[in-house]
Every structure is written in structure tokens, then in C-alpha cells.
GUZARO-105384 format. One record per residue (C-alpha): residue number from 1; residue in three letters; x, y, z. Coordinates in Angstrom, 2 decimals. Layout:
% GUZARO-105384
k->NUM | r->ALA | X->X | Y->Y | Z->Z .
...
% end
This chain:
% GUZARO-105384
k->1 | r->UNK | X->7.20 | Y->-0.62 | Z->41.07 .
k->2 | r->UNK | X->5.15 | Y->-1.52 | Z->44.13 .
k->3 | r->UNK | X->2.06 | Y->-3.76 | Z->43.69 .
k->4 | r->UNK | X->0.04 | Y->-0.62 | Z->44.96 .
k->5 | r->UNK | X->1.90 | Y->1.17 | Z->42.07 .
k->6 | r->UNK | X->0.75 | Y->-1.74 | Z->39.61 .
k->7 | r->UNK | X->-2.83 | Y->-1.84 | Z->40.61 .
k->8 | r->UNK | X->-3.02 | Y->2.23 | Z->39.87 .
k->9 | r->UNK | X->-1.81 | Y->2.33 | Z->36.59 .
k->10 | r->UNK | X->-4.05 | Y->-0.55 | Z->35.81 .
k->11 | r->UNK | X->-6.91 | Y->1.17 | Z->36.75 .
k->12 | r->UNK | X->-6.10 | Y->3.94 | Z->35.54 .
k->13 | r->UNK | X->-5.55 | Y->1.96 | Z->31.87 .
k->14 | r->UNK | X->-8.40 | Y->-0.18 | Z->31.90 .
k->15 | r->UNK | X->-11.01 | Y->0.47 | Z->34.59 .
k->16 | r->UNK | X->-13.56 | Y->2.42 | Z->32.08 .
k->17 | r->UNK | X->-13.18 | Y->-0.45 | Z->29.74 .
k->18 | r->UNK | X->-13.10 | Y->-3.07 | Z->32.12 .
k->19 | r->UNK | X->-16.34 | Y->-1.98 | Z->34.08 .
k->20 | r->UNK | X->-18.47 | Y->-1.74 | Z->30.69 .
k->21 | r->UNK | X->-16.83 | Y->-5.32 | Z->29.55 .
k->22 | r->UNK | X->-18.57 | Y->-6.59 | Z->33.28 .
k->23 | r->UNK | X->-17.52 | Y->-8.09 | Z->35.88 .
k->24 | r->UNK | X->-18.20 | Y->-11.68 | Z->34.34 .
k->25 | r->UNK | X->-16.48 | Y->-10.87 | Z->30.54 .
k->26 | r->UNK | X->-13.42 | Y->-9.45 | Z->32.48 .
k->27 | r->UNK | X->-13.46 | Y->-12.85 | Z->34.03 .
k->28 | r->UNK | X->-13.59 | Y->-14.82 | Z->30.85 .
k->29 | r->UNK | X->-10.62 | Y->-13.01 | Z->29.44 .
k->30 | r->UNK | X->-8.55 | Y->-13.84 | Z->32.45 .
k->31 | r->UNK | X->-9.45 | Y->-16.93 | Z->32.19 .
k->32 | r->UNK | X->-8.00 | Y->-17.34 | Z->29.10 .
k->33 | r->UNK | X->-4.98 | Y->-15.64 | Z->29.79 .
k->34 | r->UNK | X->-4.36 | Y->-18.14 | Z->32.23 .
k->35 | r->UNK | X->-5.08 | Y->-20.85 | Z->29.40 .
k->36 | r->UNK | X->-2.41 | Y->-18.98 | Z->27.07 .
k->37 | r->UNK | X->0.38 | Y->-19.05 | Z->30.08 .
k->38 | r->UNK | X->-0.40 | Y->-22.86 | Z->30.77 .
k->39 | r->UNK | X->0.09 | Y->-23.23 | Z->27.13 .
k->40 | r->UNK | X->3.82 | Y->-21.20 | Z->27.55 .
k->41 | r->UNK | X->4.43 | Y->-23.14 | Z->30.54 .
k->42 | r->UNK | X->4.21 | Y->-26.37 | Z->28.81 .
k->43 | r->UNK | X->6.26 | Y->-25.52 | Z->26.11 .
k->44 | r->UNK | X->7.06 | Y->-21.38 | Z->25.80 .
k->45 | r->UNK | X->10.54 | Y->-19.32 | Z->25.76 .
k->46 | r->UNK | X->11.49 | Y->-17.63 | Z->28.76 .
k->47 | r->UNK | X->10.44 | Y->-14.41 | Z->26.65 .
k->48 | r->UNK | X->6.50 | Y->-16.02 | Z->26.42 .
k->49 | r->UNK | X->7.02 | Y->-17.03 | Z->29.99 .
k->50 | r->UNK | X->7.39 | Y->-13.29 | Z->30.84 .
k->51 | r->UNK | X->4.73 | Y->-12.33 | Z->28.47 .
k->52 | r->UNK | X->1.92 | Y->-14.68 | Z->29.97 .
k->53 | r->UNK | X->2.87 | Y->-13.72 | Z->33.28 .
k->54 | r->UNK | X->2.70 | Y->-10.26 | Z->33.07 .
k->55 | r->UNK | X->-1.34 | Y->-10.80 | Z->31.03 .
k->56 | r->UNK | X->-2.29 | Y->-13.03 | Z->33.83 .
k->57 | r->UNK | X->-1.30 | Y->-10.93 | Z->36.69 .
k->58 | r->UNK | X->-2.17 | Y->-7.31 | Z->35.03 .
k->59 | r->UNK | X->-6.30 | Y->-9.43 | Z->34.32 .
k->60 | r->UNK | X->-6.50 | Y->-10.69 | Z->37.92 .
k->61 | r->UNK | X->-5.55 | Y->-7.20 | Z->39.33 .
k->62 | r->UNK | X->-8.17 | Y->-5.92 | Z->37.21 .
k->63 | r->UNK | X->-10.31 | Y->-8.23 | Z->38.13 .
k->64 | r->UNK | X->-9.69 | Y->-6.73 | Z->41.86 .
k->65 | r->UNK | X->-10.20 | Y->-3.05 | Z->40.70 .
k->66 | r->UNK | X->-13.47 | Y->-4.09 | Z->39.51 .
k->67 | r->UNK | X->-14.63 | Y->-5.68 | Z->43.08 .
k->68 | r->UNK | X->-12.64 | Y->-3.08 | Z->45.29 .
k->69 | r->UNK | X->-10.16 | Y->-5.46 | Z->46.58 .
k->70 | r->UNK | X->-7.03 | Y->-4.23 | Z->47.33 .
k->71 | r->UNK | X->-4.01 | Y->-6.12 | Z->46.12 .
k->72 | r->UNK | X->-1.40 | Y->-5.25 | Z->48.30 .
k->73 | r->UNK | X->-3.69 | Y->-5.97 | Z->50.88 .
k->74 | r->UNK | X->-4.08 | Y->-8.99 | Z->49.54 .
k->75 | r->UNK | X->-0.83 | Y->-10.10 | Z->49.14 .
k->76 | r->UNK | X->0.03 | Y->-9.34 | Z->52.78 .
k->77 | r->UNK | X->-2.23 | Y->-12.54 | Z->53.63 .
k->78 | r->UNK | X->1.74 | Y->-14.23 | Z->52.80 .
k->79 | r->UNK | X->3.86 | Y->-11.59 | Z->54.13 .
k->80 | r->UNK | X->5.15 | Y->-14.33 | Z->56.81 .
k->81 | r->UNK | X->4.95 | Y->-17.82 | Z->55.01 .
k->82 | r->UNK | X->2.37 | Y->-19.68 | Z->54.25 .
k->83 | r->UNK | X->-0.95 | Y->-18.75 | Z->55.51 .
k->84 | r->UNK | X->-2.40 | Y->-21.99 | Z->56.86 .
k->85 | r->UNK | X->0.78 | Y->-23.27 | Z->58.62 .
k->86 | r->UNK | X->2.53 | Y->-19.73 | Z->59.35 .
k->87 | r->UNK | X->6.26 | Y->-21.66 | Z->58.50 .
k->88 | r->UNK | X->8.23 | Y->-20.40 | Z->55.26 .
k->89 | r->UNK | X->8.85 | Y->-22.89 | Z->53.80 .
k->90 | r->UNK | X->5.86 | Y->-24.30 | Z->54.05 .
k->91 | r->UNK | X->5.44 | Y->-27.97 | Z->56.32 .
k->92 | r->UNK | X->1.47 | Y->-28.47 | Z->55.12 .
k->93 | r->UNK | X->1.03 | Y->-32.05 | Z->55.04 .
k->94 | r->UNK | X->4.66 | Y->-33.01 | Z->56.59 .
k->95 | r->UNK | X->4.96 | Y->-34.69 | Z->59.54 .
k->96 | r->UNK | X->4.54 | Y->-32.25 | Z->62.44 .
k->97 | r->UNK | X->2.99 | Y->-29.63 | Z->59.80 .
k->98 | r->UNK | X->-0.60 | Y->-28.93 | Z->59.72 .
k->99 | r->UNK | X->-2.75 | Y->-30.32 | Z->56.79 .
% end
């Protein structure tokens, strides 16, 4: 599945709900998804691990359905290493790299 691919179905799931929850309550909820994977990153299976992951990521790109951004288009932004210093890996803040 494509990140474009994601971002449909997710709309398509929870857009209705999403825009009467707001903006700011969708927010909240990611929010705390985040919380629950730092919580599974500190001590979680590989199983919560996936879990978490998959809550955080399917909130934020609701998050972008609800302010018209366009993830893949977002992600692109990294398409050739990092963004500030244009290297994969990245050399931010090593000698010769930029800060």
C-alpha cells in the first residue's frame, strides 16, 4: 500500500467523524497516541511496537485529511536525505555538515 493509498482509506474511515470531533480534539487524541507508543517504546513487545505505530501514524494522517495536506507530498520533503543538509545519511552538526 502506497502512502497515497493509506491516506484514502483513512479518509474514507474516519473523515465524517474526525471533522465533527474538530480539528483541535483530533489533535488531543493523537497526542495521546503518541503518549501510548512512548509508553511501548520504553518497555512494549515488538507486537505493541507495531500496534502504536500503526495508531500514531493512521491519527497524524488524519490529522492531514482534516487540514488538506497531502501526505505523500509531504513525505517527498525526504525523498533525497535529509532536508536541511541534502546528504543521506545525514552530516547535521558534523564537521563539514551544516548545523
Amino acid at each position: 500500500m502506497t502512502i497515497e493509498e493509506f491516506q484514502r482509506i483513512i479518509r474514507e474511515t474516519y473523515y465524517e467523524k474526525d471533522s465533527r470531533r474538530g480539528l483541535a480534539s483530533t489533535f488531543q487524541w493523537f497526542v495521546e497516541e503518541v503518549g501510548e507508543l512512548a509508553s511501548a517504546l520504553r518497555k512494549g513487545s515488538k507486537e505493541e511496537l507495531l500496534h502504536e505505530f500503526s495508531d500514531v501514524f493512521a491519527w497524524l494522517t488524519s490529522l492531514a485529511n482534516l487540514t488538506g495536506v497531502d501526505m505523500e507530498e509531504a513525505a517527498k520533503r525526504y525523498e533525497k536525505g535529509c532536508p536541511k543538509c541534502g546528504k543521506s545519511p545525514c552530516v547535521c552538526g558534523e564537521p563539514n555538515g551544516r548545523k
